[in-house]
Each structure stands twice: as C-alpha cells, then as structure tokens.
Residue frames as a rotation matrix with the C-alpha (Angstrom) as fourth column:
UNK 1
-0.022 -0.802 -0.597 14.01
0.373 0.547 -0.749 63.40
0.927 -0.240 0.287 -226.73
UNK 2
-0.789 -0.189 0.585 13.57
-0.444 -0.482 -0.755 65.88
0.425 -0.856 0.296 -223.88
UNK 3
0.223 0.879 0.421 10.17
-0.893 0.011 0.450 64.87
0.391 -0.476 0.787 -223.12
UNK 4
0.703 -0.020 -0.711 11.19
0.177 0.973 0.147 60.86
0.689 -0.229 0.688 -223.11
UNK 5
-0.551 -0.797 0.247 14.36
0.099 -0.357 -0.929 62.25
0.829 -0.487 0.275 -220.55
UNK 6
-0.630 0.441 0.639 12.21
-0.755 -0.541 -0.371 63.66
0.182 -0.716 0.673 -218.17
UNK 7
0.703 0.712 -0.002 9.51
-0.673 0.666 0.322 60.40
0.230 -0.225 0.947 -218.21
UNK 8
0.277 -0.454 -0.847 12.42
0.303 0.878 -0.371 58.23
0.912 -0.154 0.381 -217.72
UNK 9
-0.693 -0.606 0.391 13.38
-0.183 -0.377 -0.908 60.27
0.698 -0.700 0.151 -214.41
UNK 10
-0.260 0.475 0.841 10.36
-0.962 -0.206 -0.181 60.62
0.088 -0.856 0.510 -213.07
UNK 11
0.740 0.532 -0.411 9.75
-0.426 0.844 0.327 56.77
0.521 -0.067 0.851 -213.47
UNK 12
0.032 -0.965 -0.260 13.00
-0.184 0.250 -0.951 56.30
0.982 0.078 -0.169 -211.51
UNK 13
0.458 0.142 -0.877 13.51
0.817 0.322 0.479 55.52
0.351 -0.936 0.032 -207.87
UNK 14
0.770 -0.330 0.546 14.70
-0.398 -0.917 0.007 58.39
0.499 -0.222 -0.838 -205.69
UNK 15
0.656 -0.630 0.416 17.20
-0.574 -0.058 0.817 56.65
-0.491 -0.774 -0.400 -204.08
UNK 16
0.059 -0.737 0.673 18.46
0.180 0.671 0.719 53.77
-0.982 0.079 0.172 -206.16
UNK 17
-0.132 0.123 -0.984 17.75
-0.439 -0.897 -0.053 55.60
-0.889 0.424 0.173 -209.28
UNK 18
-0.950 -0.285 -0.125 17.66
-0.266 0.534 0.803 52.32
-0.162 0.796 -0.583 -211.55
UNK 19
-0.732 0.668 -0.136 14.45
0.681 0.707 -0.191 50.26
-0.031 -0.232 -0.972 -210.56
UNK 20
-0.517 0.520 0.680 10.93
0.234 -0.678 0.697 52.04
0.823 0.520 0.229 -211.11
UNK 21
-0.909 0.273 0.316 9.50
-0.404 -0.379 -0.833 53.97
-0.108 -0.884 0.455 -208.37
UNK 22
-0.700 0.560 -0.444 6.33
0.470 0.828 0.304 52.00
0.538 0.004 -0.843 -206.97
UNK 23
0.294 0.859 -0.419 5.35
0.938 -0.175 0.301 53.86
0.185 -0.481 -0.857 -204.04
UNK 24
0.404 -0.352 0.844 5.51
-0.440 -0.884 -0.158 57.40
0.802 -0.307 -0.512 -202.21
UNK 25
-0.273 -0.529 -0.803 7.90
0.955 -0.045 -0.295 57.45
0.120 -0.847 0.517 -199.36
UNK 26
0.880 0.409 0.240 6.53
0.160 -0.732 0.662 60.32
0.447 -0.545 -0.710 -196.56
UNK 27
0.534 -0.493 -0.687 10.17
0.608 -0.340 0.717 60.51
-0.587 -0.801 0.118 -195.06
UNK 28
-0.486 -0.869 0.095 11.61
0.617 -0.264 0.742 61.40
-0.619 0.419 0.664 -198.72
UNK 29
0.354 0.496 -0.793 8.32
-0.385 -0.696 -0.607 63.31
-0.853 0.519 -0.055 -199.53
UNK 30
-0.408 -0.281 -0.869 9.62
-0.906 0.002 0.424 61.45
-0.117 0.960 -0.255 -203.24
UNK 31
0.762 0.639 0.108 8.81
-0.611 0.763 -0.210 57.94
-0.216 0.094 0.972 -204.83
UNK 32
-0.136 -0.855 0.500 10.72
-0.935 0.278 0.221 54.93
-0.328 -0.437 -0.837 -204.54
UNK 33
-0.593 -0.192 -0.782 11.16
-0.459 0.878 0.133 51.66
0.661 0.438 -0.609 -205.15
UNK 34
0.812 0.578 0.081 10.01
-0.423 0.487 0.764 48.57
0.402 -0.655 0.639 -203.22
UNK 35
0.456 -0.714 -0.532 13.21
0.711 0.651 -0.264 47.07
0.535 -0.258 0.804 -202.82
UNK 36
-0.370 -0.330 0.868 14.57
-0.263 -0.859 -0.439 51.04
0.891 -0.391 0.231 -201.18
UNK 37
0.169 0.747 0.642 11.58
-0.709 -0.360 0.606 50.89
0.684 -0.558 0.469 -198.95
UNK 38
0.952 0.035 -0.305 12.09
0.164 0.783 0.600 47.29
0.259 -0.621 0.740 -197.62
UNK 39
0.414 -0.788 -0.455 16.06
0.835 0.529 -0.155 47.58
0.363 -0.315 0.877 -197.09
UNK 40
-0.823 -0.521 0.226 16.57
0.266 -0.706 -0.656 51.18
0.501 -0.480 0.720 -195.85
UNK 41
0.159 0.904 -0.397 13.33
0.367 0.319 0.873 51.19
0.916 -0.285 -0.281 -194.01
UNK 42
0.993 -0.034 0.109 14.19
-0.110 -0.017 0.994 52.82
-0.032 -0.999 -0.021 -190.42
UNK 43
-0.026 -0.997 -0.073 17.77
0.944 -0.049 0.326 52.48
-0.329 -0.060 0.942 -191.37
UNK 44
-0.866 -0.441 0.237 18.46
0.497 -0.812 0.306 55.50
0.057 0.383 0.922 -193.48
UNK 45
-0.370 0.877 0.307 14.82
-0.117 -0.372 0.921 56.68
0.922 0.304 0.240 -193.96
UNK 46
-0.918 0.327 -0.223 13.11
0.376 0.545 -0.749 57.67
-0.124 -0.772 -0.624 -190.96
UNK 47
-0.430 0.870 -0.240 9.48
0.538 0.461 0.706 56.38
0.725 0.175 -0.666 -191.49
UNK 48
-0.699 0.538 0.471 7.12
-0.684 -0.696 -0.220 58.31
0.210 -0.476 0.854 -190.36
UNK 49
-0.974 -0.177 0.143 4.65
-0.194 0.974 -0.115 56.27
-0.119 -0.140 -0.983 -187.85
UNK 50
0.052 0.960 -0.274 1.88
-0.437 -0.225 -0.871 56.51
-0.898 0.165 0.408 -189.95
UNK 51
-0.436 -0.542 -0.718 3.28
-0.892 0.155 0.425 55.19
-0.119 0.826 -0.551 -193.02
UNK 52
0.684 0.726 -0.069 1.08
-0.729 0.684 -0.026 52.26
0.028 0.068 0.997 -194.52
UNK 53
0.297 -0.723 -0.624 4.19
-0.105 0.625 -0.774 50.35
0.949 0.295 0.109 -195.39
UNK 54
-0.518 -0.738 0.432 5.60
-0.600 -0.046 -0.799 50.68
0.610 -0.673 -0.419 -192.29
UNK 55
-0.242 0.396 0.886 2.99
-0.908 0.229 -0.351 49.20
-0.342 -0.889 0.304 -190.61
UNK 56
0.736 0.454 -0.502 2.38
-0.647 0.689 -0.326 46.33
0.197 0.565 0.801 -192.85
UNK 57
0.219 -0.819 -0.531 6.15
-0.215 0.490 -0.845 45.58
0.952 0.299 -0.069 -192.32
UNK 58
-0.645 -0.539 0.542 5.73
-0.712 0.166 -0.682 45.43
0.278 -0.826 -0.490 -188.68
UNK 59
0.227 0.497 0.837 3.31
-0.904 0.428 -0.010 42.82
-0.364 -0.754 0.546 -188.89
UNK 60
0.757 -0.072 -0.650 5.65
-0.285 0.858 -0.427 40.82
0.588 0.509 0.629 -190.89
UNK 61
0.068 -0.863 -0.500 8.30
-0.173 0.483 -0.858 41.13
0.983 0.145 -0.116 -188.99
UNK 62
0.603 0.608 0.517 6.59
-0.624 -0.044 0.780 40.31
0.497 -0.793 0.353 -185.46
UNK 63
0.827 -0.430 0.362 8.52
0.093 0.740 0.667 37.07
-0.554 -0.518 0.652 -184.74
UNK 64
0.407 -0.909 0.087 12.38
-0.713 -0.376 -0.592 37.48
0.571 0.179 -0.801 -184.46
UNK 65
0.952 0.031 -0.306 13.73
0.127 0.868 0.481 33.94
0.280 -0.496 0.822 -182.88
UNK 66
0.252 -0.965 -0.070 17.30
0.444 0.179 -0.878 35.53
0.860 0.190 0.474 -183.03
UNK 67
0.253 0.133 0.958 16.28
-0.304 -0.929 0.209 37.67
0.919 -0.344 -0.194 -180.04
UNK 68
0.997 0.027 -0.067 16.16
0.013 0.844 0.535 34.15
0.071 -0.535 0.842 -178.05
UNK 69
0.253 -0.967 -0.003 20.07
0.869 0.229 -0.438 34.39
0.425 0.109 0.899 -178.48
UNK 70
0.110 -0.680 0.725 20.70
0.256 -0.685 -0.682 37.78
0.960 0.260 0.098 -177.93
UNK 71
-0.656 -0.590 -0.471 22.21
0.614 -0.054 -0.787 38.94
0.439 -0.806 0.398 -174.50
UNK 72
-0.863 0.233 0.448 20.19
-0.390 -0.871 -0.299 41.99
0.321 -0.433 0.843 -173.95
UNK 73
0.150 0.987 0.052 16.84
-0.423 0.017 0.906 39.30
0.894 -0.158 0.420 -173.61
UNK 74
-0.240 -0.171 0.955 18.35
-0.885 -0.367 -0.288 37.87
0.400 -0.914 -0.063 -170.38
UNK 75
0.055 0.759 -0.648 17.33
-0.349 0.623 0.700 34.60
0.935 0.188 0.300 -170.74
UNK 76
-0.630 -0.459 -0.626 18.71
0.390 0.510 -0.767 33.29
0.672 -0.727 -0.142 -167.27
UNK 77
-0.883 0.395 0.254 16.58
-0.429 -0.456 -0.780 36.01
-0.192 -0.798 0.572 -165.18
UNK 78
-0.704 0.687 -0.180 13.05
0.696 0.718 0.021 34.07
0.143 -0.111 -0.983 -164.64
UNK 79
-0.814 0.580 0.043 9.85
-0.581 -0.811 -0.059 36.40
0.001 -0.073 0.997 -165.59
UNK 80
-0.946 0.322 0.034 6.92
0.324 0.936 0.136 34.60
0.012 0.139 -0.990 -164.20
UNK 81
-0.718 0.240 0.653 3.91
0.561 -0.356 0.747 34.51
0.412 0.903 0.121 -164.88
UNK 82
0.282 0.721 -0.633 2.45
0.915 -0.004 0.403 35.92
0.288 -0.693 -0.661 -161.95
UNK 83
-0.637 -0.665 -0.390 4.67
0.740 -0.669 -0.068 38.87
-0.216 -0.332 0.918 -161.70
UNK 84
-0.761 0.287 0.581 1.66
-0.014 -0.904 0.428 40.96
0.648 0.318 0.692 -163.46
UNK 85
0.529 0.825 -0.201 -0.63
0.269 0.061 0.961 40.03
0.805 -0.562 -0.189 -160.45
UNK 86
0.236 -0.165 -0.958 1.88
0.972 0.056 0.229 40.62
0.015 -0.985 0.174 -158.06
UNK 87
-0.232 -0.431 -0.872 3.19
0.326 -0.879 0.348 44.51
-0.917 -0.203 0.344 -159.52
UNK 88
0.302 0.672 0.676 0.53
0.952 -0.172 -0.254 45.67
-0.055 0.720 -0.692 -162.05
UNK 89
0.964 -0.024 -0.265 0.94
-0.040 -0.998 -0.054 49.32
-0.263 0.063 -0.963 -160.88
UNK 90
0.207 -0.798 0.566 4.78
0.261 0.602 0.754 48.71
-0.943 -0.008 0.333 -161.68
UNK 91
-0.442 -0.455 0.773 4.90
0.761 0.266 0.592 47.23
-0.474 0.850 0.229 -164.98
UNK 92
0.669 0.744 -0.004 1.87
0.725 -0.653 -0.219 50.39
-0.165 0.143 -0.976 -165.56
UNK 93
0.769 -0.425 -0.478 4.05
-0.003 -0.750 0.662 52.83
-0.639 -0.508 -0.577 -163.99
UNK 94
-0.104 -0.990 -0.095 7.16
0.158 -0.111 0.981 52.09
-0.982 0.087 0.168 -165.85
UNK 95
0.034 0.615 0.788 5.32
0.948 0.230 -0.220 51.83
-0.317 0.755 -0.575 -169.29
UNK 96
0.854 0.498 0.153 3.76
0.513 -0.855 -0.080 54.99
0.092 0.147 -0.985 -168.75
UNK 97
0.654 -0.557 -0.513 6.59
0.099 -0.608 0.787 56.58
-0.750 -0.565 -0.342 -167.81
UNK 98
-0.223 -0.644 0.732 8.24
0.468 0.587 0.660 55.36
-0.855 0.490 0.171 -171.00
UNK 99
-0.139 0.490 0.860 5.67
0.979 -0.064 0.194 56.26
0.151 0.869 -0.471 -173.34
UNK 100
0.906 0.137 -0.401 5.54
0.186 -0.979 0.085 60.13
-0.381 -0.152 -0.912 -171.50
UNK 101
0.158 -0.865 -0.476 9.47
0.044 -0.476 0.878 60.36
-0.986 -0.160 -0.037 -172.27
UNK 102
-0.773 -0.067 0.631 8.66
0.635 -0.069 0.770 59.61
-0.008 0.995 0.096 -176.37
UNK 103
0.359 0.880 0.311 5.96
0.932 -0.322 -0.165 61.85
-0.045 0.349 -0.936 -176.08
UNK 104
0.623 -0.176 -0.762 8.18
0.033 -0.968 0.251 64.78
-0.781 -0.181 -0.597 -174.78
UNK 105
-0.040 -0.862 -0.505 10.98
-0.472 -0.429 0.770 63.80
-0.880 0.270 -0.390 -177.22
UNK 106
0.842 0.527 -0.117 10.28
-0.343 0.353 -0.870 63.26
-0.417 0.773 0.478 -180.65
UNK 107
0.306 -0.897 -0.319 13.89
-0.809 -0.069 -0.584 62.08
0.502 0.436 -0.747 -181.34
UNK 108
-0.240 0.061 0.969 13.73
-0.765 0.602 -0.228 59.36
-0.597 -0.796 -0.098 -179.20
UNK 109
-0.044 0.159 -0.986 14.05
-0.667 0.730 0.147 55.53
0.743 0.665 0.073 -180.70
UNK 110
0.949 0.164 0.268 13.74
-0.311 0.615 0.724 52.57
-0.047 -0.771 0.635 -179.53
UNK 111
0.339 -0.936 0.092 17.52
0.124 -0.052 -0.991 52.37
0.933 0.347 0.099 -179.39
UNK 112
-0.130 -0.156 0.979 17.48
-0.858 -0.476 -0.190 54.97
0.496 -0.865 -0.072 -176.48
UNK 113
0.192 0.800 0.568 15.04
-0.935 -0.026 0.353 52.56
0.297 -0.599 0.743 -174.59
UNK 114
0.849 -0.206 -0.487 16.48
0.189 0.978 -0.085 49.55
0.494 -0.020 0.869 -175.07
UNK 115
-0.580 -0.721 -0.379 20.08
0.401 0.153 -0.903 50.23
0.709 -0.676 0.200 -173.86
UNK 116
-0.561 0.149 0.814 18.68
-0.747 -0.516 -0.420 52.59
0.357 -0.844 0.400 -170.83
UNK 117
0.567 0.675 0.472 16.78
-0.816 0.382 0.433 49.28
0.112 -0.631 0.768 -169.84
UNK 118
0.546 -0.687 -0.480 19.84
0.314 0.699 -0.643 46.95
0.777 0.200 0.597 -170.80
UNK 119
-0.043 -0.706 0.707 21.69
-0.253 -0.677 -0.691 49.35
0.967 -0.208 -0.149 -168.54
UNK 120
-0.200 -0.044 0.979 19.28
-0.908 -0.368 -0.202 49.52
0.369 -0.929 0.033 -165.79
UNK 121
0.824 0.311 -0.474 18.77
-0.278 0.950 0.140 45.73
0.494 0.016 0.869 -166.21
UNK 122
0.316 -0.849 -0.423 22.41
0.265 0.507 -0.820 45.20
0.911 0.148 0.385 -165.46
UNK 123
-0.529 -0.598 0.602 22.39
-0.412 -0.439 -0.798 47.54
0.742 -0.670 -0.014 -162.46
UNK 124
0.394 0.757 0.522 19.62
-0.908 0.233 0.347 45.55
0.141 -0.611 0.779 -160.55
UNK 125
0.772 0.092 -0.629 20.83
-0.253 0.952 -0.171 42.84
0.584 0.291 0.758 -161.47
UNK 126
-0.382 -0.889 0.252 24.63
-0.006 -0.271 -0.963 43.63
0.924 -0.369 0.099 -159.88
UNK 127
-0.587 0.177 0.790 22.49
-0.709 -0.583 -0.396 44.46
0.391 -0.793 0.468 -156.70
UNK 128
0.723 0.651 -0.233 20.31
-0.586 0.755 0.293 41.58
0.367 -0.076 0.927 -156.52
UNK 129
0.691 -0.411 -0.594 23.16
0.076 0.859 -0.506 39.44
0.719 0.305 0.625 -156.62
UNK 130
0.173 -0.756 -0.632 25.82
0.777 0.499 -0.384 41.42
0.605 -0.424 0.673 -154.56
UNK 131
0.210 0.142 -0.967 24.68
0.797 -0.598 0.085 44.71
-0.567 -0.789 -0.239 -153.22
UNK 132
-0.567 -0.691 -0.448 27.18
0.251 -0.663 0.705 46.76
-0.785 0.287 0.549 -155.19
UNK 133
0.657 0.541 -0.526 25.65
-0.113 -0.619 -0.778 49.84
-0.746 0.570 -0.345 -157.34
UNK 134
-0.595 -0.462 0.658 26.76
0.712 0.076 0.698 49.26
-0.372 0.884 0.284 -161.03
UNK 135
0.537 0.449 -0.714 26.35
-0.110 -0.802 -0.587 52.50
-0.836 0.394 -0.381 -163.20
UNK 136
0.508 -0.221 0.832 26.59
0.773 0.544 -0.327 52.00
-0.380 0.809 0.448 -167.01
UNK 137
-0.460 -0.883 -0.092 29.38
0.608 -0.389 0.692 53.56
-0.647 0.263 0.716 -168.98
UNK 138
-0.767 0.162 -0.621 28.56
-0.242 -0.969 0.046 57.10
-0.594 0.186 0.783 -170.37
UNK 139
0.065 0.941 0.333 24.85
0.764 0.167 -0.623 56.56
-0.641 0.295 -0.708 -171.48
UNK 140
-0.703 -0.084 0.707 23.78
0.548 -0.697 0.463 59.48
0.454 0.713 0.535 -174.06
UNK 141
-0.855 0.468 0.222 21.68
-0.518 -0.776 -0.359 62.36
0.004 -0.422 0.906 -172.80
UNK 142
-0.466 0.749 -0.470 18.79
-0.633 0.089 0.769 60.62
0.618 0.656 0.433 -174.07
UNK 143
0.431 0.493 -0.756 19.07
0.233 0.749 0.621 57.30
0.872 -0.444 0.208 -172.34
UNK 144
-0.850 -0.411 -0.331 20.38
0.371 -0.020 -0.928 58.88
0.375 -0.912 0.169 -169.10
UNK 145
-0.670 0.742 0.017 17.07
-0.614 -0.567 0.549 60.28
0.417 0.357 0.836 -168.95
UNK 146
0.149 0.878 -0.455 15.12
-0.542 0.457 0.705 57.50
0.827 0.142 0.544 -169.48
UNK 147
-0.401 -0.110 -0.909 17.16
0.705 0.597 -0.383 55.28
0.585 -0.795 -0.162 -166.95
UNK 148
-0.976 -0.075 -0.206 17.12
0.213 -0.532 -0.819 58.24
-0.048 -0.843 0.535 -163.99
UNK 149
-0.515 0.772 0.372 13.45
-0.842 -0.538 -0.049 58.65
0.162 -0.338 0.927 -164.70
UNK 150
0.220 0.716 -0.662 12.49
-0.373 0.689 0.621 55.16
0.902 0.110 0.418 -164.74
UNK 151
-0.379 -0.542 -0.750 14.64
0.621 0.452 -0.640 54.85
0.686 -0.708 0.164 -161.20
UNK 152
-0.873 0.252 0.417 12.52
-0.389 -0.875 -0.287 57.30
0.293 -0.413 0.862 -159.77
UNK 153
0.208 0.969 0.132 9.32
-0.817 0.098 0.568 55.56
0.538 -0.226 0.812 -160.88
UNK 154
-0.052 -0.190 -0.980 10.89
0.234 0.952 -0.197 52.23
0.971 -0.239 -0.005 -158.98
UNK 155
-0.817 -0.576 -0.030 11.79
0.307 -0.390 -0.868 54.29
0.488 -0.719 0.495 -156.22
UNK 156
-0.690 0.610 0.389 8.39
-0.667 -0.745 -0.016 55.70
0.280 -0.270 0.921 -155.86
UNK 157
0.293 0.624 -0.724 6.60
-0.348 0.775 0.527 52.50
0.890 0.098 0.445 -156.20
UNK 158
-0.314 -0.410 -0.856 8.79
0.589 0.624 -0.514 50.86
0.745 -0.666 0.045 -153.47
UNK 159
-0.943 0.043 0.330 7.82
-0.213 -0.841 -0.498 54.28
0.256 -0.540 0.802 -151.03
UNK 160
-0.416 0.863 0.288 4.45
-0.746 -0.505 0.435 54.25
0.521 -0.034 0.853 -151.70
UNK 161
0.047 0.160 -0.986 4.25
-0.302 0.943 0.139 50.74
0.952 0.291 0.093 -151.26
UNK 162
-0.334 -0.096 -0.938 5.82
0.830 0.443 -0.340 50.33
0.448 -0.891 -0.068 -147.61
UNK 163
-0.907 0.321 0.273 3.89
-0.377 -0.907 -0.185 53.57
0.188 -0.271 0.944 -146.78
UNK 164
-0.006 1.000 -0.009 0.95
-0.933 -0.002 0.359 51.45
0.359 0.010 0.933 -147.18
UNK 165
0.348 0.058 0.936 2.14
-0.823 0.497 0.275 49.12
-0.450 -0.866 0.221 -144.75
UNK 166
0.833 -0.472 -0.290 3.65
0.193 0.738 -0.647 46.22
0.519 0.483 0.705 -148.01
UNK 167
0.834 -0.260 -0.486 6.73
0.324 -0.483 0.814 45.17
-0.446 -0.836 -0.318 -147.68
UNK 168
-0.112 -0.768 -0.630 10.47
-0.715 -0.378 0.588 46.72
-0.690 0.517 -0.507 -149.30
UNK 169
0.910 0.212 -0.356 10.32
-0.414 0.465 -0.782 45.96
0.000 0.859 0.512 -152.97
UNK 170
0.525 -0.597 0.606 13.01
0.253 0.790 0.559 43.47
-0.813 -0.140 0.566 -153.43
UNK 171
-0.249 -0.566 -0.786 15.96
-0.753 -0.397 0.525 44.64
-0.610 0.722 -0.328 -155.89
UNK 172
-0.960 -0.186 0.210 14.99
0.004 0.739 0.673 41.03
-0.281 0.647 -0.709 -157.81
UNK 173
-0.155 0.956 0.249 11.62
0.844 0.259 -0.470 41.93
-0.514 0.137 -0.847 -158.36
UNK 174
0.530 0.054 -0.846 12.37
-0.398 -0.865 -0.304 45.58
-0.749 0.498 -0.437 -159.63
UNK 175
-0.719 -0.684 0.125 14.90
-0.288 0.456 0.842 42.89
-0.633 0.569 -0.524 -161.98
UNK 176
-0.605 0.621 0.498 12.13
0.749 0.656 0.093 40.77
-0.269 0.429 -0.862 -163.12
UNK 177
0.218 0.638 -0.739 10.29
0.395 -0.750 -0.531 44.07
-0.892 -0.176 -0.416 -163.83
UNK 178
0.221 -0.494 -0.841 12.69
-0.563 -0.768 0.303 45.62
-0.796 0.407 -0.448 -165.91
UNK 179
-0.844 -0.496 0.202 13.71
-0.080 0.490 0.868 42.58
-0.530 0.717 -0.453 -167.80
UNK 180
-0.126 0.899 0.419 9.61
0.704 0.378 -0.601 42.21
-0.699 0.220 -0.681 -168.85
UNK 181
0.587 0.608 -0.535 9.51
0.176 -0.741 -0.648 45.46
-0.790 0.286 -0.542 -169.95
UNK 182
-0.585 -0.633 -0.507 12.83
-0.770 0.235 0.594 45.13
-0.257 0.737 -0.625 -171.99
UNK 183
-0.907 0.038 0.419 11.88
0.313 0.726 0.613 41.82
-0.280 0.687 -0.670 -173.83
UNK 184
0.342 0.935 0.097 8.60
0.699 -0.184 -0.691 43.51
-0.628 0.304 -0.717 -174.63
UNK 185
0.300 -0.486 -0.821 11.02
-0.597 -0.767 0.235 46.58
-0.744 0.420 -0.520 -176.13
UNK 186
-0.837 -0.534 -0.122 12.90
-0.296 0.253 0.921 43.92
-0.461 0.807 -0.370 -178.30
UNK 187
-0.519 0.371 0.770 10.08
0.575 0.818 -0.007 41.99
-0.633 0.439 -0.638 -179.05
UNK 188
0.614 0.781 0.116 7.92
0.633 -0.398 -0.664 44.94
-0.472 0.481 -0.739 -180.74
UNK 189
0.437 -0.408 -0.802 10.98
-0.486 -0.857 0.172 47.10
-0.757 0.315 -0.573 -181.75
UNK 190
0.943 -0.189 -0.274 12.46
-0.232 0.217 -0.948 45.97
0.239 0.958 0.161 -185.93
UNK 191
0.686 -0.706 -0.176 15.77
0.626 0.449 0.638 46.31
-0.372 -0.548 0.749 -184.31
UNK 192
0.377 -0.718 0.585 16.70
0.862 0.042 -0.505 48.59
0.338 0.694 0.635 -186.64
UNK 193
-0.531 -0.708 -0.466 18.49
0.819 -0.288 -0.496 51.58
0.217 -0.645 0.733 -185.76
UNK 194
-0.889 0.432 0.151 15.65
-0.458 -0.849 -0.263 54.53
0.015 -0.303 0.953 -186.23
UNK 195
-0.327 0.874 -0.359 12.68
0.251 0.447 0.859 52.40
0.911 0.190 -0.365 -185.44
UNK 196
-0.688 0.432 0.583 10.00
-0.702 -0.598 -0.385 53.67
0.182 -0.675 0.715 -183.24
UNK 197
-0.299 0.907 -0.295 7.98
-0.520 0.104 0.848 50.51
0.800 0.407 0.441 -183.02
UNK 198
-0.505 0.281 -0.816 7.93
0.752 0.607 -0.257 49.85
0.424 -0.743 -0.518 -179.78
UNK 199
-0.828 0.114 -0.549 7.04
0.408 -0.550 -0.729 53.23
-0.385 -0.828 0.408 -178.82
UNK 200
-0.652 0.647 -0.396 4.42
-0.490 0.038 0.871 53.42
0.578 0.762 0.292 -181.25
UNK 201
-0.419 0.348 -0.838 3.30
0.455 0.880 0.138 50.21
0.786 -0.323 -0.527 -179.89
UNK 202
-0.505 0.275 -0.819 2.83
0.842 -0.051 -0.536 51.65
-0.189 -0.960 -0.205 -175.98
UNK 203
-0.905 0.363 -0.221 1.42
-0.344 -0.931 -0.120 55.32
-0.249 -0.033 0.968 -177.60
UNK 204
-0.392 0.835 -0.386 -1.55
-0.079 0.387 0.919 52.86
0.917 0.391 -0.086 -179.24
UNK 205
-0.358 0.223 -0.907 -1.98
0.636 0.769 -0.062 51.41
0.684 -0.598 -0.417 -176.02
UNK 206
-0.665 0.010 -0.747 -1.95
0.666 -0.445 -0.599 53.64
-0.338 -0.895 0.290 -173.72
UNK 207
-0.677 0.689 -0.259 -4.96
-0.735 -0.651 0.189 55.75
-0.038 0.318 0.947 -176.41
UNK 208
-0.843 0.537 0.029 -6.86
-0.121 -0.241 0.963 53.35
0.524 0.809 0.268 -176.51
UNK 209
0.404 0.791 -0.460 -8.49
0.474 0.249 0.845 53.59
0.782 -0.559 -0.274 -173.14
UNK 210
-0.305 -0.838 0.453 -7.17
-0.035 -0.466 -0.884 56.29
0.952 -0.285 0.112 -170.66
UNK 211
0.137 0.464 0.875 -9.44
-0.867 -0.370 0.333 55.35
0.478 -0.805 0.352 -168.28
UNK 212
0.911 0.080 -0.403 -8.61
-0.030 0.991 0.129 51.92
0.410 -0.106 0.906 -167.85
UNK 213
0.434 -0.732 0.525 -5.95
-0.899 -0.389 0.201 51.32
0.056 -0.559 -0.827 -165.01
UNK 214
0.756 -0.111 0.645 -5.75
0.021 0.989 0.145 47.62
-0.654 -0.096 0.750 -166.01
UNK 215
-0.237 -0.867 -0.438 -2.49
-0.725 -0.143 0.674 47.22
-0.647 0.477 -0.595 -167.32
UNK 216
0.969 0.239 0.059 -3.18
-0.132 0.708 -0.694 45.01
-0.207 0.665 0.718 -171.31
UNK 217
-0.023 -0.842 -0.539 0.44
-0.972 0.146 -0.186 44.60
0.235 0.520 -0.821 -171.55
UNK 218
0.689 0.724 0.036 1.00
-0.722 0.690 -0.056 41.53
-0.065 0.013 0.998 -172.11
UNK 219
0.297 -0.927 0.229 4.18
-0.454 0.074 0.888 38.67
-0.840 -0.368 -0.399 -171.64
UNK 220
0.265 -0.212 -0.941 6.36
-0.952 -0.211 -0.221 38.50
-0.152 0.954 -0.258 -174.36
C-alpha cells in the first residue's frame, strides 16, 4: 500500500495534482502536466528561455489578430515602409539599447517594455501634434529606465545627426520610430504577464552577427 501511495504521487502533476505529469518544468525544477504547462505558462511559472516547450509555444502563438484592436498598436500613426531606409541607425540604436537594458536586468519583461514604449509613444505623439511635453503617470523603476534611456538614444541620434550637417529629427518621425519598435514588442511578446519573448527575440538577433550594422529587423 505504501509503495502504490508513493507511485501514485510521483505520477501526479506538481501543480494540479490530479492529471499525470508528462513533462519536466525547469521553472518548478518538478513534473507537470500538459494542460499546467500550456495555461500557467509565463503566467505563474516563469519559463526559463531555454525551455523546449516554451519555444515550441511561441511558434504557435506567432499570429495574434486581437493586437489589430488593441490601443497600444496605434493603428492611426502611419509606419511606412521606407522609414527603415530613411533611420536604420535609429530603429538599430533603439533596439540595441533595449536589448542592453534586459541584458543588465534579468527581471525585466516584456511588460516593462511595452508600457515604457506605450508611454513614450504617447509623449511624441502629444508633441507632434501640439508641442506640449506629456509625461506618463508614475512608470515603475523599471520602465522609467527604459523610457529615459531610450530618450537619450533619440536625443543622441537627432545631435549627431544635425552635427553632420542632416536636418532636426522631426518629433513625428522619432513617433513613427517608436510605434515600429512597439508593434514589433507586441507582435513577438505572448502577452502574457512574465513573458520574455520579445526580448529573447532581439538577444537572438542581435548574437547572431555582431558585426553586421545592417539592421534585420523587420516590419511587423
């Protein structure tokens, strides 16, 4: 009786504790269902981004049509397609700058990144339109960061730029910037609340050719 006790646990899921465990789970270091794995996935369980599963599930769940609705993709602002011939070093620059701020912080989701570009999406945008500096309501430490370092790299770009004789980067073009690089955040990130797959996404990229200054993003 003890022995059958003990084979009926360990055939158990660690979380839902009914259904037989299928696979290992690396965030609970335990075994689990399939049905655990798919529905707390990046919700409760954060997934380490190595995880086979995890990565299988982000190439199912590439296309997300509800994103087309949501507010944060901007549809009204017009990203064209020339915008990566006209400010490669830009969309480069801000990337990178992205992917250095998940390298320094390993706590960092794509959560952070998304609002801190929703944020700074909204203050260009305010400025484009009427001048007036809009500053989003108490960011977290995290994404105050990311915004104030990605306004640096905008800032620098726009310097370097009329230093070499271009001219002043238009506040609607640092718009049409930001919104690219956001819908490229929703479009690779699950949505869920500890998902790293957009920044995943730009750490691939950005290994797999550090010499290459050709930006391979691509429009979403």
């Amino acid at each position: 009786m003890i022995f059958k006790a003990r084979e009926h646990t360990r055939l158990n899921c660690s979380l839902c504790e009914t259904r037989k465990e299928k696979r290992f789970c690396p965030a609970l270091h335990g075994r689990i269902c399939a049905a655990c794995c798919g529905t707390h996935r990046e919700l409760i369980l954060d997934c380490p981004s190595d995880c086979s599963y995890l990565k299988q599930a982000r190439g199912y769940d590439r296309f997300r049509p509800e994103l087309f609705e949501d507010e944060r993709w901007f549809a009204h602002v017009q990203v064209e397609e020339d915008l990566l011939d006209a400010h490669p070093v830009l969309l480069q620059d801000l990337v990178e700058s992205i992917t250095q701020s998940a390298l320094a912080n390993s706590s960092l989701r794509d959560r952070d990144v998304i609002d801190a570009l929703t944020a700074l999406v909204r203050s260009f945008e305010t400025r484009a339109h009427s001048g007036l500096h809009y500053e989003p309501p108490r960011p977290s430490l995290a994404q105050q960061a990311v915004i104030e370092e990605l306004r640096e790299v905008i800032a620098d770009y726009d310097e370097e730029g009329r230093e070499m004789g271009d001219p002043h980067l238009r506040d609607r073009d640092a718009l049409k910037a930001l919104v690219f690089v956001l819908r490229l955040a929703l479009d690779r990130s699950s949505g869920r609340p500890l998902s790293r797959g957009f920044l995943d996404f730009l750490r691939t990229e950005f290994k797999k050719d550090d010499s290459n200054t050709q930006t391979r993003i691509v429009l979403p």
